[in-house]
N, C-alpha and C positions, 0 to 999 in steps of 0.2 A: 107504367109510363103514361102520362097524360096525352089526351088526346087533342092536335095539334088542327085549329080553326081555316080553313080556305084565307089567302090574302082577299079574295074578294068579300068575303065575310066582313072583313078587318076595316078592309077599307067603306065601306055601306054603314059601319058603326062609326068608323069617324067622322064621314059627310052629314050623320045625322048628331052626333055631339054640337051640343049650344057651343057658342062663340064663348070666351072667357072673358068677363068684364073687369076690368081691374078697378077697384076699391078702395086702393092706399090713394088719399087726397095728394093732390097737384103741388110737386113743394115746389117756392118761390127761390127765387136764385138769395144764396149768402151775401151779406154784406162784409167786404172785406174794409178793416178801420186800423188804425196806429196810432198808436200815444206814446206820449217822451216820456220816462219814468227812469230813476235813477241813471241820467246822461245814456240812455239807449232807445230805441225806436223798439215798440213792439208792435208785433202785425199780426193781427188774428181776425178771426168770424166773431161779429156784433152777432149776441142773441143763441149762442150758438155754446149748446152746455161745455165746462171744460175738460172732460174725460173725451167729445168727438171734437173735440177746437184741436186745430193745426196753429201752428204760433211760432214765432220766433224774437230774440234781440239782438236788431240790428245796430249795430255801431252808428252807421249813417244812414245818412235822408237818401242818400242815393241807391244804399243797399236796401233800404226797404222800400223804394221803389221798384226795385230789381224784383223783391219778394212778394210784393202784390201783384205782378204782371204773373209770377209764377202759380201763383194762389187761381188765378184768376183762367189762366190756360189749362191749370191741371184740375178745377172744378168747376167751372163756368158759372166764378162769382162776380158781383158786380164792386166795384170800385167806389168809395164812398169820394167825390166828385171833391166834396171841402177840403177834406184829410189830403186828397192826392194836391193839390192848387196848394195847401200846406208843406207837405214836401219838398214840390218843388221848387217853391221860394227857400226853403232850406238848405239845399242841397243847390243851388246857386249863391246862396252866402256861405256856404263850406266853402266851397272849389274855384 
């Protein structure tokens, strides 16, 4: 049977453990973008390899508005400002 250390032991060796520096660089928020391709809206991460790229084809300007609001809540990407001011002029000549 091992012989089992004092918590005050334990704890004297963790006040003197260094602080843990983290090392993986500062990633930049995703850029989320869509483009019209065969009569559908697709909405994916600009830049962004496509085996980790989340993406969809949306029917409409409206739904891939929908889709980038969700992209953008559930990764905290940013919204490419043109593509969406694009949409939306689209998606009021649909409806």
């Amino acid at each position: 049977m091992a012989k089992r250390t004092k918590k005050s032991a334990e704890n004297k060796v963790a006040k003197t453990a260094a602080p843990a520096v983290e090392t993986t660089p500062a990633t930049t928020p995703k850029l989320i973008v869509a483009q019209r391709k065969f009569n559908r809206w697709y909405v994916y991460f600009k830049g962004v390899a496509p085996k980790d790229n989340v993406g969809c084809g949306c029917k409409t300007a409206k739904s891939a508005m929908r889709y980038m609001h969700l992209l953008k809540a559930r990764y905290g990407a940013t919204i490419s400002q043109n593509i969406y001011d694009r949409l939306q002029f689209e998606a009021q000549r649909e409806g």
